[in-house]
N, C-alpha and C positions, 0 to 999 in steps of 0.2 A: 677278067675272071676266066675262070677253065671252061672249053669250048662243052665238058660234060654238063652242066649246068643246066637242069630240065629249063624249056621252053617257060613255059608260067613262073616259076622260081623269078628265073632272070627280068622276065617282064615286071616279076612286083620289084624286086631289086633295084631296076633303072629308074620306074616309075614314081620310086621313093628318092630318090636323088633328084629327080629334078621335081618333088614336093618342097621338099625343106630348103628355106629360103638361103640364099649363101648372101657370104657377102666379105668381101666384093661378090657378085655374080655375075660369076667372070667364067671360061672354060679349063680353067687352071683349076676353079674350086667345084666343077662338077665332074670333072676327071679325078680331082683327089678323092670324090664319093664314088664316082662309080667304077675305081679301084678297089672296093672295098667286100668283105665277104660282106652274105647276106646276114650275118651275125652282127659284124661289125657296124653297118648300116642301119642295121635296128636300132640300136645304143644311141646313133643318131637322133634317127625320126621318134625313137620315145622321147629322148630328154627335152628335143624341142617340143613335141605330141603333148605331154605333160603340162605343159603354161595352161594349154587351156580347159576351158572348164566344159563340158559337156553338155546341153541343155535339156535336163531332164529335172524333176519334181526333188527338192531334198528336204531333209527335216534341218530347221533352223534353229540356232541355238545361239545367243549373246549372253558373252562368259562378265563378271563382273568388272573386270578389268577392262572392258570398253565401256560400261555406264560410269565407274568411275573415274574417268577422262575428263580435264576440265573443258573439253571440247566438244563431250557428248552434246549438250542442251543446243550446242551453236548447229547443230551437225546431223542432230538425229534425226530428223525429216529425212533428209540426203540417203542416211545409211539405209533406214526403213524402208524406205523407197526400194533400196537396193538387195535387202532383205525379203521383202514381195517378191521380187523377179526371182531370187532363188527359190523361195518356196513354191513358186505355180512353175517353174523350172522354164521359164524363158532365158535368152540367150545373153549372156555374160559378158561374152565378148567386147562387146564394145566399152566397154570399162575396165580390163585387162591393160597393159601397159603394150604402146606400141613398137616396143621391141621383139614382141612375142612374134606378131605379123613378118620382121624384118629380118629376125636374126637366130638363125638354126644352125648355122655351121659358120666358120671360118678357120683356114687355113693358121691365122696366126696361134691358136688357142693348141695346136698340134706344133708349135717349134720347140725344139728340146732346150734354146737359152734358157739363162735366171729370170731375163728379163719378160720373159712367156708368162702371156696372160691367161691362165689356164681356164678363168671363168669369165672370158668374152664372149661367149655363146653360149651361157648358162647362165642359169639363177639361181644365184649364191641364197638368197631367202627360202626358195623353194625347195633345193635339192638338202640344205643342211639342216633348215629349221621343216620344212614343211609348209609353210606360208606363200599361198598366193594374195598377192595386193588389188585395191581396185582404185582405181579413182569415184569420185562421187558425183560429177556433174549429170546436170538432172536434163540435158539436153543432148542430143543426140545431134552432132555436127555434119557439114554435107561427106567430110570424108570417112562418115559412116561410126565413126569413134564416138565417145560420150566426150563433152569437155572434160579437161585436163584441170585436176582442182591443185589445190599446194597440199592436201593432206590426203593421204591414203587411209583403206581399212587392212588392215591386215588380217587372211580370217583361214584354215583347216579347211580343206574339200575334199568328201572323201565320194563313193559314187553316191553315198545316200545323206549324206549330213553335211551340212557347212554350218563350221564355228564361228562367229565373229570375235576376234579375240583384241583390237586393239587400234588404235588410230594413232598415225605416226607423218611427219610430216616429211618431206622428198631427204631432210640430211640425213634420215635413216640409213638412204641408201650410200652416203658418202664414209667410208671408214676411218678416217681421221679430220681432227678438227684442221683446216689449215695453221692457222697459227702457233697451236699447242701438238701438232701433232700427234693429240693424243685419241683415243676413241670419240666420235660423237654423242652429244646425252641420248637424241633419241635411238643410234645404235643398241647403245650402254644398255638403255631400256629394254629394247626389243630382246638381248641375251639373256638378260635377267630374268624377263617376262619369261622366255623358253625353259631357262632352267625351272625354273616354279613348276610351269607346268611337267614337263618329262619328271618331275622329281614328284610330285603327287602322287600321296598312296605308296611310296616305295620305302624302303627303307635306306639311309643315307649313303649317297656313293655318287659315282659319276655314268651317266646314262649318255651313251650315243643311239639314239634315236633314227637316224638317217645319214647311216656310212656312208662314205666317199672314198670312192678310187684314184689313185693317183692321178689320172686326167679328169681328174674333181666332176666326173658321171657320179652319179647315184648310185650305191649299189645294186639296190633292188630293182633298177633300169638296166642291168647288166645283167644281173641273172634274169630278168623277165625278156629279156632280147633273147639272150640262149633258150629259155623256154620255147620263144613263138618259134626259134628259126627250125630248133627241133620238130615242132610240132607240123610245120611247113614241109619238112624233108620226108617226115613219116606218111602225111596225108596224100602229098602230091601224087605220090603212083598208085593210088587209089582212085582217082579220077577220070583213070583212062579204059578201067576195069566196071561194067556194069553193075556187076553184083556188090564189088566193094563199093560202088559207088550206095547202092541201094542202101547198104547197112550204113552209111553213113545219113541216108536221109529219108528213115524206117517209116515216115508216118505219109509220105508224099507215093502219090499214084506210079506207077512203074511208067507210065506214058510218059510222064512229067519228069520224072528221072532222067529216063531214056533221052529226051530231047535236049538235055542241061548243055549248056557250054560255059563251062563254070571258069572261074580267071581268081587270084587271090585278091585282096582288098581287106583295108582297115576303113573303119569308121571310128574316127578318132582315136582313141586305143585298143578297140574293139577287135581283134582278127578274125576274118571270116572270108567267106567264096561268094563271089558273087555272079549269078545264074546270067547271061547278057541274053537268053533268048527269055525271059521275064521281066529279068530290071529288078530281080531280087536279092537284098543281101541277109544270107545265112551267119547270123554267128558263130563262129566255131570257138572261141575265147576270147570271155570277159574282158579288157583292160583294167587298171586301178580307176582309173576314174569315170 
């Protein structure tokens, strides 16, 4: 990167590359990040930022299409269970799938072949339909994960609501059958289900709900990357300025100001400053989730 590159910039910059997990993690694939502008790098640390879920209170909702699963009655303790922790907003996490943990970047998903996997360090459910999956196990393993069940929930998170929309078992995630090569049923399922819903309420036509960029990012991770980087380049030399600092944080003591040594920082998709002579993090902008 260019040696003009303010001080704190760069440090959230570096310090974001070596957050998101590579893999291989190797020096080969933290150098190809931390070749990257601070734009560029965002698009990163959102798509993979994005898997997870936040833990905070949401309003819950189970759509009909998961009670009428002939899986519900076997299952619904499990989901419920899991349906709690959303609503008193405990941590999610460990029912998340554990590629989330392992896999934010790699090098191969950036080769310009045919044979490039452009959604090896994405999620094709998440980024296209909006779906994040959980598993159901009701125990919490020593590697910190929930066990690993054979069926998932599939459910809408947004910062204040999570949908439970569907139970689907792991072939969902395979896209063709091997033998027939053709779709899997529970794929098949899962697109159907999607159109239904985006198509509710509208009148008939074809809804893209969650564009995709040619290196199969999310739109709206692309433009919300340019948003933060922007908003990073405009705040930055305002930090070094008293007064601009003040206006920036109108309700706090001018002592307290005064003494800031503020550094950039995300909390989860959250952007904001974070004060290291308090240990306080200011949010400066919301994240989606």
């Amino acid at each position: 990167m260019s040696s003009a590159e303010p001080k704190r910039i760069r440090q959230l910059r570096l310090a974001i590359c070596k957050q998101i997990p590579k893999f291989p993690n190797n020096r080969e694939s933290l150098a190809a990040l931390e070749a990257k502008s601070l734009g560029a790098v965002l698009i990163d640390y959102i798509n993979w930022g994005n898997r997870f879920v936040p833990p905070r209170p949401r309003r819950v909702t189970i759509e009909p299409t998961l009670t009428a699963d002939s899986r519900w009655k076997r299952l619904s303790g499990d989901v419920k269970a899991l349906l709690k922790k959303a609503r008193d907003g405990a941590d999610l996490g460990p029912y998340l799938s554990l590629r989330v943990a392992r896999h934010g970047f790699t090098l191969k998903s950036r080769e310009i072949s045919q044979s490039a996997d452009r959604w090896e360090d994405k999620d094709f459910f998440l980024n296209v339909m909006g779906y994040h999956h959980f598993h159901l196990g009701p125990s919490i393993e020593a590697a910190g994960h929930a066990a690993r069940t054979d069926e998932v929930l599939f459910a809408q998170v947004t910062r204040d609501a999570f949908t439970a929309v569907g139970l689907f078992d792991h072939s969902v995630f395979e896209s063709k059958e091997a033998a027939s090569q053709s779709m899997t049923a529970e794929r098949d399922r899962l697109w159907r289900l999607t159109e239904q819903r985006n198509s509710f309420g509208r009148a008939p036509g074809i809804y893209i709900d969650h564009p995709i960029t040619n290196s199969g990012h999310s739109l709206q991770h692309t433009h919300l990357a340019a948003h933060f980087a922007r908003q990073i380049y405009f705040v930055d030399p305002k930090l070094d300025d008293l007064a601009s600092r003040a206006e920036l944080f109108p309700d706090l003591p001018h002592a307290v100001v005064k003494a800031m040594k503020l550094t950039w920082n995300f909390h989860y998709l959250d952007l904001g400053l974070c004060d290291r002579t308090s240990g306080t993090f200011f949010v400066l902008q919301k994240g989606p989730m």
